[in-house]
C-alpha positions, 0 to 999 in steps of 0.5 A: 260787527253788527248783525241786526238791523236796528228800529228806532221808534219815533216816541225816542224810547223803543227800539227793536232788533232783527231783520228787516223783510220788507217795504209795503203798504206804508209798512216796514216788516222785520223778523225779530227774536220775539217774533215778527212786527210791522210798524207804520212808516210815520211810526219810525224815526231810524233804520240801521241795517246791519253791515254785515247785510250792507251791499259793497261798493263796486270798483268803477270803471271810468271808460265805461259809464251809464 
């Protein structure tokens, strides 16, 4: 199971893994074992949350949509 979420960097080479925090600024901030990072979103070429962390899909019910 994964259990980190994932940074790809777009130079296609780095990666890091940890949690991710947070959206702002233009900015992702993750929580990682070397300590915490923020990187530019133009910086990042894929996000893979972990799917432990992942939010379940809710059973529908049709009679009652909004």
């Amino acid at each position: 199971m994964d259990e980190q979420d994932i940074v790809l960097l777009a130079n296609g080479t780095d990666r890091f893994a940890g949690k991710v925090g947070g959206f702002g600024d233009g900015k992702v901030t993750m929580e990682g074992k070397y300590g915490r990072f923020r990187f530019e979103l133009a910086d990042i070429a894929e996000i893979r949350f972990a799917r432990n962390r992942l939010a379940e899909e809710s059973a529908r019910d049709p009679g009652n949509l909004t």
